[in-house]
C-alpha positions in Angstrom: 31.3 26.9 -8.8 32.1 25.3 -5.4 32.3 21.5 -5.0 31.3 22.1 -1.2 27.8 22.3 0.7 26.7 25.7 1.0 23.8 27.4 2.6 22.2 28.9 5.9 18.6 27.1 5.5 17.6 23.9 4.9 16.1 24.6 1.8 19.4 26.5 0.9 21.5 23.0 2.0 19.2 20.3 0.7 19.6 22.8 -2.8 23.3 22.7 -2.9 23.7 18.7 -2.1 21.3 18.4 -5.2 23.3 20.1 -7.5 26.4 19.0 -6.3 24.5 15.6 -6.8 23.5 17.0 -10.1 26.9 17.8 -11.9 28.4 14.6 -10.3 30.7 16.3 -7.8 28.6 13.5 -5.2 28.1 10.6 -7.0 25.4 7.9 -5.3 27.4 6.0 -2.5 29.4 9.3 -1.3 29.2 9.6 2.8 27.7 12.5 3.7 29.2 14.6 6.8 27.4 14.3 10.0 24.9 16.3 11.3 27.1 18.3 13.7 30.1 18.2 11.5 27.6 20.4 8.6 26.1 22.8 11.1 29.3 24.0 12.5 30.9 24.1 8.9 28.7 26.3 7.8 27.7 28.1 11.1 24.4 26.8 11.3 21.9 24.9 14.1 22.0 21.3 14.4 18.0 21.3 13.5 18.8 23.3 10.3 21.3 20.4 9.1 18.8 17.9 10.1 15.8 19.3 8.3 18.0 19.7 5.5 18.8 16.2 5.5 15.4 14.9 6.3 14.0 17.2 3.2 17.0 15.2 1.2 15.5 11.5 2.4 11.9 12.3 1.8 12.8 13.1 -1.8 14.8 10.1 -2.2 18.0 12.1 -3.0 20.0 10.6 0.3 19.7 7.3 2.5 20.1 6.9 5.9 21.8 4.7 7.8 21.7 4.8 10.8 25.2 5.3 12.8 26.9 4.4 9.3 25.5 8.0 8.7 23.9 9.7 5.5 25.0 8.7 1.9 24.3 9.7 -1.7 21.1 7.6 -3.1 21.4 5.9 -6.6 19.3 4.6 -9.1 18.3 1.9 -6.9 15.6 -1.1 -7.7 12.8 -0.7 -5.0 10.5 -4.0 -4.2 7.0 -3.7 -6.0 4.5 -6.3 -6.4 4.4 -8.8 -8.7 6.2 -11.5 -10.2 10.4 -10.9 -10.1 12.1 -10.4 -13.2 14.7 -12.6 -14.5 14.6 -15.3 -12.2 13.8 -19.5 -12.9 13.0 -20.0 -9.6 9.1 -20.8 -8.4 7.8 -17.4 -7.0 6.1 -17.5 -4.0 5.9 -14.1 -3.9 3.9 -12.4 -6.2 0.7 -11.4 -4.4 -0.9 -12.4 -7.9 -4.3 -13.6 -8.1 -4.9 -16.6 -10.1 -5.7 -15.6 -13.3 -8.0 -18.8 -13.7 -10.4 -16.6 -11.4 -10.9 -13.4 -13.3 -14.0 -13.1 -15.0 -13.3 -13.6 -18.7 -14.5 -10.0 -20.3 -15.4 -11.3 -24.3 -18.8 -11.5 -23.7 -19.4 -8.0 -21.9 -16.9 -6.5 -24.3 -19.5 -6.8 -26.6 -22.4 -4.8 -24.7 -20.3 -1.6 -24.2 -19.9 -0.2 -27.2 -22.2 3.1 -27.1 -21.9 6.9 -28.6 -18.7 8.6 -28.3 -17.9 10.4 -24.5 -16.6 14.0 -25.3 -14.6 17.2 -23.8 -16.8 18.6 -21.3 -19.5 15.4 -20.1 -19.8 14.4 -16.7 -16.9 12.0 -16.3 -18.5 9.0 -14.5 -20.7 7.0 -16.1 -23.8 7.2 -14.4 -24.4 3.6 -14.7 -21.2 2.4 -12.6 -22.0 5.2 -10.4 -25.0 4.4 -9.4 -23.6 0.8 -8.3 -21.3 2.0 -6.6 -23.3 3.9 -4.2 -25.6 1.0 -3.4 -22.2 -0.9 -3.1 -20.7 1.6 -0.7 -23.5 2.9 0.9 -25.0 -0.8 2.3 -21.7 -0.5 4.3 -21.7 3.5 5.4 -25.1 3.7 5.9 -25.4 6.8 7.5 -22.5 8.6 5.8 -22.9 11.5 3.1 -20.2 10.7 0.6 -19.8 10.9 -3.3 -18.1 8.8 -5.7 -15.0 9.7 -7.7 -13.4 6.9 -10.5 -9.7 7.0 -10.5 -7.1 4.9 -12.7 -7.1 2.1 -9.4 -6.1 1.9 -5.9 -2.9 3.8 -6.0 -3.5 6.9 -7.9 -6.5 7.2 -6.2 -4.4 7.3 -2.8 -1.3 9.6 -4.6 -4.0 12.0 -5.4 -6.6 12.1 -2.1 -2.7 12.7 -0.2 -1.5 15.9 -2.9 -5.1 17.5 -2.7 -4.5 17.5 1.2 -0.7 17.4 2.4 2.1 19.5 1.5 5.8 18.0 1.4 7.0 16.8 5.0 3.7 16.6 6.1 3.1 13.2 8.1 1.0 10.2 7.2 0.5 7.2 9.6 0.9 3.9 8.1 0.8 0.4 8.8 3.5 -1.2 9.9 4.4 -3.7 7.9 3.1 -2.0 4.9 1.6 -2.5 1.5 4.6 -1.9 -1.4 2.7 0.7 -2.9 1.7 3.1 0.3 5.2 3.2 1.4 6.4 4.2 -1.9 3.8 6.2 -2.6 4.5 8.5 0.9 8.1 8.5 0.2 7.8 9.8 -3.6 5.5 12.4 -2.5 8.0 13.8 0.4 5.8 12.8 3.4 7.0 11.2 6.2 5.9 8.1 7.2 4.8 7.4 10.8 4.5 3.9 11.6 1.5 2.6 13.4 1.9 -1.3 14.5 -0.4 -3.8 13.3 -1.0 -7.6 15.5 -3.9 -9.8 15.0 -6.6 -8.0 15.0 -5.6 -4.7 12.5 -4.0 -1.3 13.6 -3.0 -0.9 17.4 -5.2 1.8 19.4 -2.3 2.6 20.8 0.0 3.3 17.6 -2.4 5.3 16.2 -3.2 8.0 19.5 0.9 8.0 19.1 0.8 9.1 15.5 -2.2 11.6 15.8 0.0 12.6 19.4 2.9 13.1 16.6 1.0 15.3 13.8 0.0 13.4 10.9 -2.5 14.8 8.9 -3.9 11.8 7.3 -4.2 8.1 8.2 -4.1 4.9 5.8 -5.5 1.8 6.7 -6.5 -1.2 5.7 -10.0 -2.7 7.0 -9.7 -6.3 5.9 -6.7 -8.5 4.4 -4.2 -6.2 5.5 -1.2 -6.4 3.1 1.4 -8.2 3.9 -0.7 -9.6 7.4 -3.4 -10.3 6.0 -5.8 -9.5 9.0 -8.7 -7.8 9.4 -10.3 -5.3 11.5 -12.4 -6.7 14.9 -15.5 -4.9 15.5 -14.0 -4.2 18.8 -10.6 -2.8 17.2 -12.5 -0.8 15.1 -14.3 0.8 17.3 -11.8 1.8 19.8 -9.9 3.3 17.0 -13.1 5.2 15.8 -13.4 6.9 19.8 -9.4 7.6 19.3 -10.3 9.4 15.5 -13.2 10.5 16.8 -11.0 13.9 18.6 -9.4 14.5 15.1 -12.1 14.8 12.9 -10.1 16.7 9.8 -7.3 14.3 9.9 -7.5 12.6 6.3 -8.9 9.1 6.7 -8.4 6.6 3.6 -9.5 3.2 3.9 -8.2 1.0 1.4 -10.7 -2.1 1.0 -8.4 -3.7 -1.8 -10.0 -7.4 -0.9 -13.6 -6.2 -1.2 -15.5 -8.6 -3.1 -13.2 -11.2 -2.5 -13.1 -11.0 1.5 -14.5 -14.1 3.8 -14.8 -11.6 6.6 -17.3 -8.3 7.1 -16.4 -4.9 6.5 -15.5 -2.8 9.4 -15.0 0.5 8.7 -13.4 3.5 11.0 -14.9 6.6 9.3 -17.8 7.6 11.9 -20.7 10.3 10.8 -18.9 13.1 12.5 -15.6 12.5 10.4 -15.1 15.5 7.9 -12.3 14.2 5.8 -12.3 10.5 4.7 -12.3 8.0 1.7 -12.8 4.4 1.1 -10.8 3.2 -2.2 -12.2 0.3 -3.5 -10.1 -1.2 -6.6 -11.5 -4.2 -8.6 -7.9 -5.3 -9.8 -7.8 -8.2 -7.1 -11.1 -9.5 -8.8 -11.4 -8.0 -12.1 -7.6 -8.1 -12.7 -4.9 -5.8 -12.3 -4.9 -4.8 -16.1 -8.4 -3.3 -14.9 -7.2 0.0 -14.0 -10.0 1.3 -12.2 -10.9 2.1 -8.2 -13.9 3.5 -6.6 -13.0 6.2 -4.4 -16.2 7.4 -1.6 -15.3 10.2 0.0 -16.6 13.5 1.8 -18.2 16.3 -0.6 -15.2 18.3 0.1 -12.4 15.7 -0.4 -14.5 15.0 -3.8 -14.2 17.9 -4.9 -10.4 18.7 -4.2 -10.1 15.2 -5.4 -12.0 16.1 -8.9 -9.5 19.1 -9.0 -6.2 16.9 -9.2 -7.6 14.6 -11.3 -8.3 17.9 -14.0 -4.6 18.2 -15.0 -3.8 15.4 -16.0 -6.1 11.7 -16.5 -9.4 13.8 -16.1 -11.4 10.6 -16.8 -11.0 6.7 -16.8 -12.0 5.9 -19.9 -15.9 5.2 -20.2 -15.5 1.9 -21.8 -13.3 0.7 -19.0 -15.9 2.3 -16.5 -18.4 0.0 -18.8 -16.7 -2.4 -19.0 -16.6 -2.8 -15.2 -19.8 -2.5 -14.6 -20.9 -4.8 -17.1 -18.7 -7.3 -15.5 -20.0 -6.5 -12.1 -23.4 -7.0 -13.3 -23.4 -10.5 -14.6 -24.4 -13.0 -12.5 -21.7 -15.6 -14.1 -18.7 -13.1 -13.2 -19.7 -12.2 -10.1 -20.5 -15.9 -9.5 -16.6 -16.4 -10.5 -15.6 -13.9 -8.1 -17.4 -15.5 -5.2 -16.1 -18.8 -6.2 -12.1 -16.8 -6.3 -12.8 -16.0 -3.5 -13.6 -19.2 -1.6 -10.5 -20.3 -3.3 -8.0 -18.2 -2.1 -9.3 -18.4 1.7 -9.6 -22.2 1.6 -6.1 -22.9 -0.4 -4.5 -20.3 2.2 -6.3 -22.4 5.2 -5.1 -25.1 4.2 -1.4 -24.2 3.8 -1.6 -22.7 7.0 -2.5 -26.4 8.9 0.6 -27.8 7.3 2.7 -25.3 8.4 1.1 -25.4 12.1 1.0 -29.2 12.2 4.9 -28.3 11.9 4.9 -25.7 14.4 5.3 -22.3 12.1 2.9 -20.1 12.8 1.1 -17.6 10.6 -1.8 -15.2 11.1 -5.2 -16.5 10.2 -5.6 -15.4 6.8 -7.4 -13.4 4.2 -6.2 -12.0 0.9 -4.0 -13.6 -1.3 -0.7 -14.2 0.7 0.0 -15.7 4.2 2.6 -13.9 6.7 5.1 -16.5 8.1 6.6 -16.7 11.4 9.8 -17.4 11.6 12.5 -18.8 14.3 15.3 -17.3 12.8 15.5 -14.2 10.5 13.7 -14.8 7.5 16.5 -13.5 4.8 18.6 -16.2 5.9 15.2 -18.6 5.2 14.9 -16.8 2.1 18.5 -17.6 0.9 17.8 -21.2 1.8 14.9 -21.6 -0.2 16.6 -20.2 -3.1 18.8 -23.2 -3.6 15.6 -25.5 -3.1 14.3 -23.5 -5.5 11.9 -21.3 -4.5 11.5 -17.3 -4.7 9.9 -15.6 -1.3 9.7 -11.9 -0.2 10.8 -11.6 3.5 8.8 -9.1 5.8 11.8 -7.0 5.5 10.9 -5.6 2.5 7.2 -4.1 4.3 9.0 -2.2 7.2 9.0 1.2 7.2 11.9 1.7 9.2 14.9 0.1 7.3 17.1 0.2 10.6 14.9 -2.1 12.3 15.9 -5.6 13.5 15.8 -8.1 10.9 12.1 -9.9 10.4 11.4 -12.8 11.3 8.5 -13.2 8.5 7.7 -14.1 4.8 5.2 -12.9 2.8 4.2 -16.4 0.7 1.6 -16.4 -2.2 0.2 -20.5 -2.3 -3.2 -20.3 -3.3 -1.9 -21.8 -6.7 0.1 -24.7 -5.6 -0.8 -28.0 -6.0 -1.2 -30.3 -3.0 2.3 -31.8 -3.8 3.6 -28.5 -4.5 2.2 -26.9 -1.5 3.6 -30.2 0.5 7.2 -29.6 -0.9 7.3 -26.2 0.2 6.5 -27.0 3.3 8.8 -29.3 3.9 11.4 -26.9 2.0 10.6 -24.2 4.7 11.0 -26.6 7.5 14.1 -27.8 6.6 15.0 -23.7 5.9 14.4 -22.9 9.2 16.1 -25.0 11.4 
């Protein structure tokens, strides 16, 4: 067999680079040739080469970059959330919550036990769904929707995009971008668009550019935007709403990750006349992550389709972790917790912010469980300087969707845990970093 790229289609190139990446003849690192270079080798048009190509990146077989062309991807570590492994610095980085705010579950552990759930029942427990819908419906009042329980947040996201999207298929993003809806996109074989976000949630702008641009389904973040951590303005989200309002079948998913714990209302983009549309609600920011449970509202159709990918495989979330949940979400003591978790995090974030403005760093006004940093100089070179102070921070770098951007000038910190002292140190620490 030949150890050279062959093929007239793209499908027919992307094909051979995988098996030649297959046997080893490219190992992870090998250049690629250019665009122009492949097309006239094998007699093809420039566009063919670069849908071949782009068909290569999406499925995370090649990386580009940039003018230093199109190599061979590895096995390579990808940034995910959470503490970092191996490391004896202090992460700052986590985008934990504190664990001393989750509702302990002993005592409504010991109210779920019931009968047996078998093959063939309905597959949410009519208990938790009924919450839900108050939940969800005080806030889309005059929205038809139904409720679907998914294993959390992410798949709930992974599977509203498969039961819509086929591969190459745009999605807009945010830009910077939660870990998990970047990777999520790019595992799946969709491209990302990037839509900016400033201080007050998703441009109007960005967004009439990605709808200009094709993409069938829109992700966005109403309140505590991750890594920002802004909100929506009534006034931002309805201009975006009049902008959405001329693509009503693009696939709208809001993911309210903060819910519960937000100091700031809900404003939502999905208007009655929107067909396709979902609000993900995941209770692992409150409940904790090892609570592996979302609420997804969506459209009847969406539900449906949704309902259909869920068949193959999970099927159900467990009905004593549905249970579980709702007991939890039901007693006035946990949801008291939750409340006070939440006062927490915004006033331990306020307060970190001051210091750093008393300094002259500025960062947004924040919500959620991290602050975003502003930085004079670019913040990997911060971040390398707080390393031998002794601290662990992610730098905005790792939230861009377009890795041949100019370096960022932010980090992402997570303080809400630090002591007064601590949270002095840092600050200090980051001062001193910066200069």
């Amino acid at each position: 067999m030949s150890d050279r790229i062959t093929g007239t289609t793209a499908a027919e190139i992307a094909d051979s680079v995988r098996a030649l990446r297959d046997r080893g003849a490219l190992p992870p690192g090998t250049l690629l040739p250019p665009v122009r270079e492949l097309a006239a080798t094998l007699g093809v048009n420039r566009n063919t080469a670069v849908a071949a190509y782009r068909q290569l990146a999406q499925a995370g077989l090649v990386l580009s970059r940039g003018r230093a062309g199109t190599v061979v991807a590895g096995v390579e570590a990808v940034p995910q959330e959470g503490y970092a492994a191996d490391t004896v610095l202090r992460d700052i980085g986590t985008g934990n919550p504190d664990p001393r705010l989750i509702p302990d579950p002993s005592s409504a552990l010991m109210t779920i036990a019931g009968r047996p759930v078998l093959y063939g029942e309905p597959v949410i427990d009519r208990g938790l769904e009924g919450w839900a819908r108050a939940w969800v419906g005080a806030d889309l009042p005059d929205i038809d929707f139904r409720i679907t329980v998914t294993s959390g947040a992410v798949d709930a996201v992974e599977r509203l995009l498969a039961q819509a999207l086929m591969r190459d298929d745009a999605v807009a993003l945010e830009d910077p971008c939660f870990l998990a809806s970047i990777h999520t996109v790019r595992l799946g074989g969709y491209r990302a668009v990037p839509v900016p976000v400033d201080q007050h949630g998703m441009t109007v702008e960005g967004l009439r550019a990605a709808l200009d641009a094709g993409v069938r389904a829109v992700i966005c973040t109403p309140r505590a935007q991750n890594p920002t951590g802004v909100s929506l303005s009534p006034e931002r989200a309805a201009a975006l709403r009049a902008v959405l309002a001329d693509h009503p079948y693009v696939l709208l998913i809001e993911d309210d990750h903060f819910s519960m714990l937000s100091q700031r209302p809900y404003e939502s983009l999905i208007a009655p006349g929107h067909r396709r549309f979902a609000l993900v609600r995941s209770v692992s920011k409150f409940l904790g992550p090892d609570m592996c449970l979302a609420i997804a509202a969506t459209d009847p159709e969406t539900a449906e389709r949704l309902s259909m990918r869920l068949s193959p495989g999970t099927t159900w979330v467990s009905h004593l972790l549905q249970r579980l949940t709702l007991a939890q979400l039901t007693d006035p003591a946990a949801v008291a917790t939750v409340s006070e978790a939440g006062r927490h995090y915004a006033a331990r974030n306020a307060s970190f912010a001051e210091r750093l403005r008393t300094e002259g760093i500025e960062t947004s006004d924040p919500d959620g469980l991290s602050l975003w940093v502003e930085l004079p100089r670019p913040a990997r070179s911060v971040a390398e300087r707080l390393m031998r102070r002794g601290w662990l921070a992610r730098t905005g770098d790792e939230f861009a969707l377009d890795d041949r951007a100019d370096p960022s000038h932010h980090l992402r910190l997570t303080v809400h845990d630090l002591s007064d002292d601590d949270a002095d140190m840092l600050v200090a620490d980051l001062v001193a970093a910066s200069r």
